[in-house]
C-alpha positions in Angstrom: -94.8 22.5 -21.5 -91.2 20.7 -20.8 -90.1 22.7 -24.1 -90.7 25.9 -22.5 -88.9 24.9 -19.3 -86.2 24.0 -21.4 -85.9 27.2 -23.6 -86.8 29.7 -20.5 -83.7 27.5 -19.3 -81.4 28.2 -22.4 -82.7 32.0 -22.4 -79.4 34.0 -22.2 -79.1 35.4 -18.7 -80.9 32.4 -17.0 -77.8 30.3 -16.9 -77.2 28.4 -13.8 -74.4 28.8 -11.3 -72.0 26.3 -12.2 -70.3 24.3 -8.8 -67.4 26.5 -9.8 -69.3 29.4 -9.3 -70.6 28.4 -5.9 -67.3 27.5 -4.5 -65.4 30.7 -5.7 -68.4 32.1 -3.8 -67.7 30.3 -0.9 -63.9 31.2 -0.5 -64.7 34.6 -0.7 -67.6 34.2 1.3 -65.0 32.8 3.6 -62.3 35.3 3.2 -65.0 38.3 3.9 -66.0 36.6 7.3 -63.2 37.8 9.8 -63.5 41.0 8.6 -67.0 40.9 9.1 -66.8 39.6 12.6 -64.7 42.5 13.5 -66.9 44.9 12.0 -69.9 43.7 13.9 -68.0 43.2 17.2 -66.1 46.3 17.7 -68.3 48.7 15.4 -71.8 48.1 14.5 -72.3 46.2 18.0 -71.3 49.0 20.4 -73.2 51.9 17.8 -76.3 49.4 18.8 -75.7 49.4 22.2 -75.0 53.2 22.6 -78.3 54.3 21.0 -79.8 51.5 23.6 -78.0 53.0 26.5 -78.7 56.6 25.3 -82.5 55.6 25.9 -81.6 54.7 29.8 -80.9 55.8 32.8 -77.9 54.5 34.3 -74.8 55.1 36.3 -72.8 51.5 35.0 -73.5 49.9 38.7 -77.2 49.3 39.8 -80.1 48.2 36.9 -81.0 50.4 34.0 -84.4 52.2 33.7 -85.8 52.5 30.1 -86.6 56.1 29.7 -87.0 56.8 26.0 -86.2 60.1 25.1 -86.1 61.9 28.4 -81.8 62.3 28.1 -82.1 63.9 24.5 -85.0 66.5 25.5 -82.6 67.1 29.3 -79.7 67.8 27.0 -81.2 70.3 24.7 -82.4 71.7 28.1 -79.2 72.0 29.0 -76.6 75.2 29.0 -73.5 73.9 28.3 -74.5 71.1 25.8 -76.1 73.6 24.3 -72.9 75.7 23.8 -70.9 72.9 23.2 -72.8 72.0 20.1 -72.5 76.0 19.1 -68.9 75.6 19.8 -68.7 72.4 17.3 -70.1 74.0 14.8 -68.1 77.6 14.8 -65.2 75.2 15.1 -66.1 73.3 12.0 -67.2 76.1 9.9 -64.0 78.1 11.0 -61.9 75.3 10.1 -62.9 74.9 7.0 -62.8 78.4 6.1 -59.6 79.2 7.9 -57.7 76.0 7.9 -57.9 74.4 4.5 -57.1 77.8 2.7 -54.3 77.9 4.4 -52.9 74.5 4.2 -53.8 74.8 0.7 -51.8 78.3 0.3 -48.5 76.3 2.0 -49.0 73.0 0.1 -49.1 74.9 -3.0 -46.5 77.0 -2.5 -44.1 74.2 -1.1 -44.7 72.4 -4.6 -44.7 75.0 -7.0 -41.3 76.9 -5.5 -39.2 73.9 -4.9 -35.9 74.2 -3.1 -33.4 73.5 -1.4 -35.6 73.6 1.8 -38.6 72.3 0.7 -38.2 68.8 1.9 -36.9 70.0 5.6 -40.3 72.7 5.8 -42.2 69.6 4.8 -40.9 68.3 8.1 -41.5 70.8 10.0 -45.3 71.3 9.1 -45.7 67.5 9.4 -44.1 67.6 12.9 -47.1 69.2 14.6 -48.9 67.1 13.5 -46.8 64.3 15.1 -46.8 65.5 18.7 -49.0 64.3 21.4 -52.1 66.1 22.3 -50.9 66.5 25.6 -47.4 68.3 24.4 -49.4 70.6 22.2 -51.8 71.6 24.8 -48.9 72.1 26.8 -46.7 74.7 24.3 -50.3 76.4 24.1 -50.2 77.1 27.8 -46.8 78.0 28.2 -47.6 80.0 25.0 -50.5 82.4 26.8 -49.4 82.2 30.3 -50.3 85.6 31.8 -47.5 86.0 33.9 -44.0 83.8 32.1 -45.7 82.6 28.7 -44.4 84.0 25.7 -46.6 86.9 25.3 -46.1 88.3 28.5 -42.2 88.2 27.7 -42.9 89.6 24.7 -44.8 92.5 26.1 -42.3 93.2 28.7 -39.2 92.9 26.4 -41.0 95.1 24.0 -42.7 97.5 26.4 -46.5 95.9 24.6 -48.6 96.8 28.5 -51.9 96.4 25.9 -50.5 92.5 25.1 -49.7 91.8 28.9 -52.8 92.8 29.4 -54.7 90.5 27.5 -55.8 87.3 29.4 -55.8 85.0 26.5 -57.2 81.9 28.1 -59.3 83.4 30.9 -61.4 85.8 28.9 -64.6 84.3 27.7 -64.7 86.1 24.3 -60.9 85.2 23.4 -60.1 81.6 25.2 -62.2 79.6 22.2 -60.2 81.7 19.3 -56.5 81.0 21.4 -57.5 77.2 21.6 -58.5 77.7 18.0 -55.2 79.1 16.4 -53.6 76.4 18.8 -55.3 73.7 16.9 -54.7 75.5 13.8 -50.8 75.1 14.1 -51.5 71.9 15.5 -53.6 70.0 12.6 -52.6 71.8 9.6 -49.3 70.2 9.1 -51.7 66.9 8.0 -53.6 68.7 5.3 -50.5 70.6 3.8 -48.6 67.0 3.3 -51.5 65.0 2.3 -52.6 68.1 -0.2 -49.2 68.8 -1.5 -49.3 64.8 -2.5 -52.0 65.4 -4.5 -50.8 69.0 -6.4 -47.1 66.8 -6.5 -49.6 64.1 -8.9 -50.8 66.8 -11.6 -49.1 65.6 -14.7 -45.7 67.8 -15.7 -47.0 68.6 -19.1 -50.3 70.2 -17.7 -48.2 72.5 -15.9 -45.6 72.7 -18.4 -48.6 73.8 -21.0 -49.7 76.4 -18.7 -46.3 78.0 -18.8 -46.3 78.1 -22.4 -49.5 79.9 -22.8 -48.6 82.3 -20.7 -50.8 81.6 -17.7 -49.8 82.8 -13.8 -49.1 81.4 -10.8 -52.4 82.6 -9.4 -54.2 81.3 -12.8 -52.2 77.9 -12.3 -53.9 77.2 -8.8 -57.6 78.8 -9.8 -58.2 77.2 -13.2 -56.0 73.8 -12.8 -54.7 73.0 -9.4 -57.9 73.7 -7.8 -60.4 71.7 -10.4 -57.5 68.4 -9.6 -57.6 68.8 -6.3 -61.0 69.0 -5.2 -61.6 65.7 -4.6 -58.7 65.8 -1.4 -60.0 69.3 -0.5 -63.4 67.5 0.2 -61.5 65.0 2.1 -59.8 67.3 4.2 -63.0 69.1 4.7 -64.4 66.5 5.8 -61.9 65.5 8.1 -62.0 68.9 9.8 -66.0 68.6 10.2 -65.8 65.5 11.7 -62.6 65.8 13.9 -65.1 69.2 14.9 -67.5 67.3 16.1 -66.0 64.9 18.6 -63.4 67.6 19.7 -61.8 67.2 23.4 -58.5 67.0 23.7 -57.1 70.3 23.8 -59.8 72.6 25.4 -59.8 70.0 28.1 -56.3 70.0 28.7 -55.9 73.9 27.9 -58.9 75.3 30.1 -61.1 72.5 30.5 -64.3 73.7 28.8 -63.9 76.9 31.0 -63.9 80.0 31.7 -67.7 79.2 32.2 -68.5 77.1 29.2 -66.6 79.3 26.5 -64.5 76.5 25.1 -66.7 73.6 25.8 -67.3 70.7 22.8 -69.6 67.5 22.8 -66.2 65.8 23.7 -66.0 67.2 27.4 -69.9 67.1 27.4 -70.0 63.3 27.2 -66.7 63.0 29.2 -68.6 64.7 31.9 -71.6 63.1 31.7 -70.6 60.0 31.2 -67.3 59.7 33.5 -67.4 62.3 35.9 -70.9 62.7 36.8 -71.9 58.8 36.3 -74.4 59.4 33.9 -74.0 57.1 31.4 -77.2 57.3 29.5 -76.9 61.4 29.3 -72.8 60.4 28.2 -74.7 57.9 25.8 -77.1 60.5 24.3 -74.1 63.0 23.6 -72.2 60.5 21.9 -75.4 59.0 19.8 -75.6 62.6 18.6 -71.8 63.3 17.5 -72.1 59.8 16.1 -75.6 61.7 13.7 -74.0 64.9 13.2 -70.7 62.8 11.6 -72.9 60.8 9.5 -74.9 64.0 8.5 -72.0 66.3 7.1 -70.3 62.7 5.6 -73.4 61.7 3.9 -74.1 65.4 2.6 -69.9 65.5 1.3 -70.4 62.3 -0.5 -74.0 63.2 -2.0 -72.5 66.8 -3.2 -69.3 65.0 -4.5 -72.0 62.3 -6.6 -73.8 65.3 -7.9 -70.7 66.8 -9.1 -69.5 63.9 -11.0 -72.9 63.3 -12.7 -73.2 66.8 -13.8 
């Protein structure tokens, strides 16, 4: 009996943490801890205490009242959460299709046809991206201002009466699409920098190669850039889906969700909810919902991403 202790013992694989062992453990054990204290107190604590709240109706004064669902089923009762999640959505998928082509297009043109200006237009994309919300929301005002904006003095000094006409922020059907191509100049100048990093990374000789057999620009970014690059296009992606989803600064500032609910998101839904109309459980619920929408579109990129790297 002790000889088999003693060989199960000696077996390769069963060997025993040497003191060593444990204390290397223990420093990183150690090293780990503050970042795991942070973690716990300013993210996994207040997701826990969100999905809690979401479940209860409060105001943030009196007591709370356990109500279970009741918030969630109120909110998909509702008409403007409902078109603010619509809104989210059409803004992601837009985004997607409209943005990151585009940012793409410019990144790869700014590295491929380098100049003399390339580093200043690099700048200048970037600087968009640099501005305050408030500033941009601002410009896009000033921009579609019926009466002194830059459209009306377009139409006038051009004689346009069908652009002075148009009521760009006011009219239901073209307010989410002006906010839209806003944000568009707004955010893109992030993608084209951080994608042109990535195209400025593909080895010389690969592109060099390509040249010598005779391949074109168009076959350059379809069979080579592209195939590279994918892994940042996903990233991108999935920043625009995300930023999508919690959305608020510049519909609020432009029109504030209005006219009606045409440019409302789930971002002036839960600030109404949850700071104008002193319903924190309802704002709770909103935000317990952007928080599984995020997680859903992250969780899909990253299983589509694993799938194409096993394949």
């Amino acid at each position: 009996m002790n000889m088999n202790v003693k060989a199960y013992a000696m077996m390769p694989g069963k060997k025993k943490m040497k003191t060593r062992d444990w204390n290397a453990l223990l420093f990183k054990s150690v090293l780990l801890l503050p970042a795991i204290l942070f973690l716990a107190v300013f993210m996994y604590y207040p997701i826990e205490e969100t999905f809690r709240l979401s479940m209860t109706r409060s105001t943030g004064l009196g007591p709370t009242q356990f109500i279970g669902f009741q918030n969630y089923v109120r909110l998909f009762q509702n008409e403007e959460f409902l078109m603010g999640l619509k809104n989210a959505l059409l803004w992601a998928f837009w985004s997607v299709c409209i943005q990151i082509p585009l940012a793409f297009f410019i990144a790869f043109s700014l590295s491929v046809y380098k100049n003399k200006i390339t580093k200043p237009l690099r700048v200048i994309y970037y600087l968009s991206n640099v501005l305050p919300s408030a500033i941009t929301a601002m410009l896009g005002k000033f921009m579609f201002a019926p009466r002194n904006g830059v459209m009306a003095t377009l139409s006038a000094k051009f004689k346009w009466e069908w652009l002075g006409k148009i009521d760009f922020l006011g009219n239901p059907d073209l307010a989410f699409w002006s906010i839209f191509a806003v944000a568009t100049w707004a955010y893109s100048g992030f993608y084209i920098v951080y994608l042109m990093a990535n195209i400025e990374q593909i080895p010389k000789d690969i592109q060099e190669a390509a040249q010598l057999d005779g391949a074109t620009r168009w076959q350059y970014a379809r069979f080579i850039v592209l195939p590279m690059t994918s892994y940042a296009l996903r990233i991108v992606s999935l920043l625009c889906i995300v930023g999508s989803m919690k959305l608020f600064d510049l519909p609020w500032l432009m029109t504030s969700g209005g006219p009606g609910y045409a440019t409302s998101t789930l971002g002036i839904v839960l600030y109404k909810n949850g700071f104008l109309n002193w319903q924190y459980g309802r704002g709770a619920a909103v935000g317990v919902i952007i928080f599984l929408l995020s997680l859903f579109f992250t969780i899909l990129q990253f299983s589509l991403q694993r799938k194409d790297r096993d394949a």
